[in-house]
N, C-alpha and C positions, 0 to 999 in steps of 0.2 A: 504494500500500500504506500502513496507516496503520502509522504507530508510537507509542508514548504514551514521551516523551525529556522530559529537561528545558530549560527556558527560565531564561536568567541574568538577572535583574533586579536588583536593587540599586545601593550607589554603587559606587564607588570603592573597592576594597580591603573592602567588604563583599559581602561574595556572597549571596545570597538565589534561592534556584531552584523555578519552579515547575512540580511535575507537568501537561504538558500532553498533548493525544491530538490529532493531527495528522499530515499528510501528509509521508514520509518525502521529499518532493521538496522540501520545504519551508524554507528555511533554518535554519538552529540558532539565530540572535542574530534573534530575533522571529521577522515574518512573520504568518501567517494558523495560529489554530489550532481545533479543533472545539469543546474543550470545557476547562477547566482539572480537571482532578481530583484536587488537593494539590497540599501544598509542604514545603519545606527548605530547614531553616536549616544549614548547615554549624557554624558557631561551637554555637550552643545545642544542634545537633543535634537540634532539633526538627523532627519529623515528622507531617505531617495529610494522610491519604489518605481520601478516599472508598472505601471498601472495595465496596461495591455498584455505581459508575459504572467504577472501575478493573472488575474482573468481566464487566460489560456488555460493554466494550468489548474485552477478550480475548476474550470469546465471539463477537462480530462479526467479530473477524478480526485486530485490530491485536496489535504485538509491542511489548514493553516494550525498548529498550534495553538493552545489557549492566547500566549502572550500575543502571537503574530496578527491573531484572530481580532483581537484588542485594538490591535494600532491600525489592519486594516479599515475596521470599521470606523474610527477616531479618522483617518485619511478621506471616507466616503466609497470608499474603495467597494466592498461590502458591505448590506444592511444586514440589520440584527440588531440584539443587545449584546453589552460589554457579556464577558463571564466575571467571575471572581475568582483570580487566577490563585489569592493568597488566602484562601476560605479556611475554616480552623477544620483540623483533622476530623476523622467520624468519629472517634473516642471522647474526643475531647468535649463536641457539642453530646454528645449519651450521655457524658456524667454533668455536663449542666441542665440536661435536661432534668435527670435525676433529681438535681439539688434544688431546682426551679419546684419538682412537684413538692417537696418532703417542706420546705416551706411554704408554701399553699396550704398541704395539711395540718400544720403549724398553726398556721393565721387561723384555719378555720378551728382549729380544739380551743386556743385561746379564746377566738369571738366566740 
């Protein structure tokens, strides 16, 4: 399955990410990819996407990334709504849910 993720290039303590479209088997830190189609800068938050080659290649079938999927949309590139790329684990929200009910039973034996 393709996916179009990004790839981290830069130095050290600079981060530099390039929009790539590539096989979802494929590693994240390099590897083999089909085609570069933009990039990002995090710091300048500079953004250069192929808008025509990204397009292409959703229409062939590949899927952007949660993050990719973010900025495409954020770009107009794509409609939809954002995801929430940094949502709190499933354990983490079960035991607040927990905690949520055991005080409600609370409030109600008090009242």
């Amino acid at each position: 399955m393709l996916t179009i993720r990004f790839i981290r290039t830069g130095k050290k303590n600079q981060p530099f990410f390039r929009l790539v479209v590539t096989d979802k088997k494929n590693p994240p830190r390099g590897g083999k990819f089909l085609e570069i189609v933009g990039h990002f800068n995090p710091f300048s938050k500079e953004k250069v996407l192929k808008k025509e080659r990204i397009e292409h290649w959703i229409s062939v079938g590949a899927k952007p990334s949660p993050r990719v999927h973010n900025i495409l949309v954020g770009e107009g590139i794509i409609k939809g709504k954002k995801i929430a790329v940094h949502s709190k684990p499933k354990k983490t929200e079960a035991k607040e849910a927990v905690k949520q009910e055991v005080k409600k039973e609370e409030v109600i034996k008090v009242g």
